[in-house]
C-alpha positions as CSV (number, residue, x, y, z in Angstrom):
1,X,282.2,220.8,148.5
2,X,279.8,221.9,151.2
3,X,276.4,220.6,151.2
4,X,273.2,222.1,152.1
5,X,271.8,221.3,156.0
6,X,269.0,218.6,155.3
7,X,266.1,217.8,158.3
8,X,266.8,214.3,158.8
9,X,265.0,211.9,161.3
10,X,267.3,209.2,162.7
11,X,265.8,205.7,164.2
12,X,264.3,206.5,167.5
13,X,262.5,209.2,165.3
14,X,264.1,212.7,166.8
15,X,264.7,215.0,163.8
16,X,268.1,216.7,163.5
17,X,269.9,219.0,161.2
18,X,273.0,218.1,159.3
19,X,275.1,219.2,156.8
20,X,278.2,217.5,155.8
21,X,281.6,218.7,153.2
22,X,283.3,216.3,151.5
23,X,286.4,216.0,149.0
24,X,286.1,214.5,146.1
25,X,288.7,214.1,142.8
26,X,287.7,213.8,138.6
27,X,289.4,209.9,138.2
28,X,287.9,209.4,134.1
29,X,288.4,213.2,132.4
30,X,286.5,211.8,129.6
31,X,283.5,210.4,131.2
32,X,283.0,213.2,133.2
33,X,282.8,215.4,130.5
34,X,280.4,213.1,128.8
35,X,278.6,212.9,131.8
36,X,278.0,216.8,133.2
37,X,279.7,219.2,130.6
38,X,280.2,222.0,133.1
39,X,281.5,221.5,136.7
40,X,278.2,223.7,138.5
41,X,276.7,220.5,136.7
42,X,278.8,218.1,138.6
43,X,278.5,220.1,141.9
44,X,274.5,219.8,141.4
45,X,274.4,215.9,140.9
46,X,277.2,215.1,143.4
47,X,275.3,217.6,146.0
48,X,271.9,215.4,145.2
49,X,274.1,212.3,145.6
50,X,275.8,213.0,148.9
51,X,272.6,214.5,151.0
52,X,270.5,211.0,149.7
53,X,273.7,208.8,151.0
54,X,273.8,211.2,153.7
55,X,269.7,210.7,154.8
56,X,269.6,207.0,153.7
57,X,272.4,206.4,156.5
58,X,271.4,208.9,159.3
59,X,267.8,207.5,158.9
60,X,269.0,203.8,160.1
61,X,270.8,204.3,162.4
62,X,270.2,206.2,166.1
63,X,271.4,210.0,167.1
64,X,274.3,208.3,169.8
65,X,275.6,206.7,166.5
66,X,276.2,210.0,165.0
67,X,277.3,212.3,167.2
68,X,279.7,209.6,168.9
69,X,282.5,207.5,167.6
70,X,283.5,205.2,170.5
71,X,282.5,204.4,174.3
72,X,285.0,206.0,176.1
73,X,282.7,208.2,178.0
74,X,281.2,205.0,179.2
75,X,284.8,203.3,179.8
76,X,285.6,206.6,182.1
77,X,284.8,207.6,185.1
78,X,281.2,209.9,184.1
79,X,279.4,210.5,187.3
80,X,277.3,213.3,187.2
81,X,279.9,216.0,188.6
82,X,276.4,217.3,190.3
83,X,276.5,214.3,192.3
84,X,280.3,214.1,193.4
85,X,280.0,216.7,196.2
86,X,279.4,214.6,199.4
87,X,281.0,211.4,198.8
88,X,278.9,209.3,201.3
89,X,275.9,210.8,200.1
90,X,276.3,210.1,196.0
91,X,275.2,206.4,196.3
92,X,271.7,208.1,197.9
93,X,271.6,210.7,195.8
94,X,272.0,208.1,192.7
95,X,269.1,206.4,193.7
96,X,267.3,209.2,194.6
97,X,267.9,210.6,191.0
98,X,266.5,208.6,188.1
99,X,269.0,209.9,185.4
100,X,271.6,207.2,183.7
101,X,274.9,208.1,184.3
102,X,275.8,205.7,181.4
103,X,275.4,207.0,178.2
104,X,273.9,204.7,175.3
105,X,276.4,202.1,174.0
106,X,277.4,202.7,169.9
107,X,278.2,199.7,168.1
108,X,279.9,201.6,164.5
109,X,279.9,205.2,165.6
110,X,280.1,208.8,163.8
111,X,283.5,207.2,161.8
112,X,282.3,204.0,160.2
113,X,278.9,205.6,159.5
114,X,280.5,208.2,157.2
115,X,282.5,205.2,155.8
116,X,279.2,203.7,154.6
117,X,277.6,207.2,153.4
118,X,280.9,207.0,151.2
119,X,280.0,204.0,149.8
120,X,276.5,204.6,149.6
121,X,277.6,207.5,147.2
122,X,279.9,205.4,145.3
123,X,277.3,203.4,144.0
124,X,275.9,206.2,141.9
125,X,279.4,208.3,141.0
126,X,281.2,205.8,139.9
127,X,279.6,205.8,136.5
128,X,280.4,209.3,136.5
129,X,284.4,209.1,136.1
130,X,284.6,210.9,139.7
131,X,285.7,209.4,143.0
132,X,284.2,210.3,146.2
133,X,287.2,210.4,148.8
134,X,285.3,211.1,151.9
135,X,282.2,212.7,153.5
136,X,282.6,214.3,157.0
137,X,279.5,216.1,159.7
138,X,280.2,219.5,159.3
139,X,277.5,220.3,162.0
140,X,275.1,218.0,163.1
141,X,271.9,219.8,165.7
142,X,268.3,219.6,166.8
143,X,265.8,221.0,165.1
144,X,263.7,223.9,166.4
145,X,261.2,221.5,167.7
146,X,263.5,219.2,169.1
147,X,265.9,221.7,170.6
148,X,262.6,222.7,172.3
149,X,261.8,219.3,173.9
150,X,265.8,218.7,174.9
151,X,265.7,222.1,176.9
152,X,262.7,220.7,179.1
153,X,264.0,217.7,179.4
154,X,267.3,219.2,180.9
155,X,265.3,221.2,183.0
156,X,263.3,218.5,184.4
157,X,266.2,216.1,185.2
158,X,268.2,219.5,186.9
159,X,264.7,220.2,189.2
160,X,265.2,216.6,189.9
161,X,268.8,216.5,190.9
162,X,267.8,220.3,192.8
163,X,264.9,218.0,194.6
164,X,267.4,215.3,195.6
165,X,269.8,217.5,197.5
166,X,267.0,219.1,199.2
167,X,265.1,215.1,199.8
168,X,269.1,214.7,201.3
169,X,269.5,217.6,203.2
170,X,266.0,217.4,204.7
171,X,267.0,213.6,205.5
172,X,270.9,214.8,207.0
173,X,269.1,217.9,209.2
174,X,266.2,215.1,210.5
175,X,269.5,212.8,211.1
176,X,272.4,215.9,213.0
177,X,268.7,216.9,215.2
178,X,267.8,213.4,216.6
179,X,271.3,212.9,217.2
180,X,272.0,216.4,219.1
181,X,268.7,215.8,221.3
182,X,270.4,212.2,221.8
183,X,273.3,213.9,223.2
184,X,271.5,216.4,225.1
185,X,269.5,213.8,226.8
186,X,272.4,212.1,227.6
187,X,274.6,215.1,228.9
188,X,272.1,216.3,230.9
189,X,271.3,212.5,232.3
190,X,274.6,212.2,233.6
191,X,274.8,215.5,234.5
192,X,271.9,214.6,236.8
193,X,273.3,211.5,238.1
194,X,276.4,213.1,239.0
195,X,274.8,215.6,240.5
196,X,272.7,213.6,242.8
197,X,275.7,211.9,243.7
198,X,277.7,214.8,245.1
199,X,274.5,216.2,246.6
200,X,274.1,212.6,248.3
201,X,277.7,212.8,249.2
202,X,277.5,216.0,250.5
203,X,274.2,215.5,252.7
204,X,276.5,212.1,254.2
205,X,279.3,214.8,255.1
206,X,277.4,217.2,256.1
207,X,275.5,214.9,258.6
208,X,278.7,213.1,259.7
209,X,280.2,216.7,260.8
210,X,276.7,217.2,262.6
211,X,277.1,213.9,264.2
212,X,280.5,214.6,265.4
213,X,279.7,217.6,266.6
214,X,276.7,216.2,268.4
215,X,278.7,213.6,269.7
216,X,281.1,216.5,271.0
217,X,278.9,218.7,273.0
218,X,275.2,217.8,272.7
219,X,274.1,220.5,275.0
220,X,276.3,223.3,272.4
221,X,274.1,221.1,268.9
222,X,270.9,221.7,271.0
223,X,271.3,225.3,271.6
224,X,272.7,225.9,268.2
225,X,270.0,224.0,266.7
226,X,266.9,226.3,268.9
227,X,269.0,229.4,267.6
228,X,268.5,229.0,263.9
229,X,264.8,227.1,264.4
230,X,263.8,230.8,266.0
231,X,265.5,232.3,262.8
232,X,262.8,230.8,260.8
233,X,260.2,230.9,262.6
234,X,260.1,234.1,265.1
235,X,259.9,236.5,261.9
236,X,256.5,234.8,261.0
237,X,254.4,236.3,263.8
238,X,254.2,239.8,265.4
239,X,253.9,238.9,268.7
240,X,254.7,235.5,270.7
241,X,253.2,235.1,274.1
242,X,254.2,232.4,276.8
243,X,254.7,231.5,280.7
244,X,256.0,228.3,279.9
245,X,257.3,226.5,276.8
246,X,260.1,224.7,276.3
247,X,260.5,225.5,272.7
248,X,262.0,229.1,273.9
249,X,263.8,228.1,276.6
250,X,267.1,229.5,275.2
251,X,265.2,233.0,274.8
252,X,265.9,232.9,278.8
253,X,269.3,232.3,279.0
254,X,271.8,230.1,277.3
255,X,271.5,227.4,279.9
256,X,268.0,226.8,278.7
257,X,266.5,227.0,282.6
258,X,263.9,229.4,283.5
């Protein structure tokens, strides 16, 4: 027999809708017929009978208790898949997302709960000459209301998991810059330094090959030396004149005399 869906509220007050089937079997003919006549008799007090067992039980007990029968899901491995994309990063993003990966803990479960609305039931039929052989969820849902308030609150914790992975990437991006103008510091430090030193190194050689050359013919490194001073500095003026200046002494011949 299929029962009617019934607005239940469980303990932590959210209201659902359920309605259960259940199998049941005529045990005492006699009584029974005493009792209801016709069977759409029976099917109208066993339906009242099942939907009271059904609220008395739903209504002590929380929604994880019904919808759940064990703990596996907290025995497994449940991380958020949302969160299992950089594994260094989804120990920050955990505590950068306030959402319990662990689900609530159920002490009896969906199982033993429709044990008890059996039994519930049987306290009633059993004068009846039937026997109730079990009742079973058939669908179990929020209400309007309620299906309401879970949709926000699934979009709130999704915007939150959305503003962790941008809090992370800001964080990572702030972390890959500093480093990269770390290294480009750094490269272009040594850089420097090694540049200095073969600009050092060549200004040693390059004086060491004047010096020998000096040392070789001094009267050659002076002329030389005149030659590329009146490079620089003839071009600057439009005329130059002079009787007697040792500066352009090589302008009278390559012996220097006048």
């Amino acid at each position: 027999m299929d029962g009617d869906s019934q607005r239940i509220q469980t303990k932590e007050n959210q209201f659902i809708i359920a309605d259960t089937t259940s199998r049941w079997k005529i045990t005492d003919p006699a009584l029974f017929y005493q009792s209801f006549k016709t069977l759409d008799a029976a099917y109208t007090r066993l339906s009242d009978i099942i939907d009271s067992a059904t609220r008395t039980i739903i209504t002590q007990h929380r929604l994880s208790e019904i919808v759940r029968s064990s703990n596996i899901i907290n025995e497994t491995n449940s991380t958020d898949p949302s969160l299992e994309l950089i594994d260094d990063a989804s120990g920050q993003l955990e505590n950068l997302i306030n959402i319990s990966s662990k689900s609530e803990s159920v002490k009896k479960g969906r199982r033993q709960l429709t044990i008890e609305m059996v039994e519930e039931a049987d306290k009633m039929l059993s004068s009846y000459g039937i026997e109730l052989i079990d009742i079973l969820p058939r669908q179990i849902k929020y209400s309007d209301e309620m299906t309401e308030s879970v949709y926000n609150r699934m979009i709130k914790e999704r915007n939150q998991v959305a503003q962790a992975y941008r809090s992370l990437g800001q964080g990572k991006r702030a972390e890959w810059l500093g480093k990269l103008e770390n290294d480009q510091q750094r490269i272009n430090s040594t850089a420097k330094r090694e540049a200095q030193e073969i600009m050092g190194n060549a200004d040693a050689e390059a004086s060491r090959i004047y010096a020998d050359a000096y040392s070789a013919d001094p009267e050659f490194y002076t002329f030389w030396q005149s030659l590329e001073s009146y490079k620089k500095t003839i071009p600057q003026f439009d005329a130059t004149f002079s009787t007697s200046m040792d500066y352009f002494k090589y302008m009278y011949n390559s012996k220097g005399n006048r």
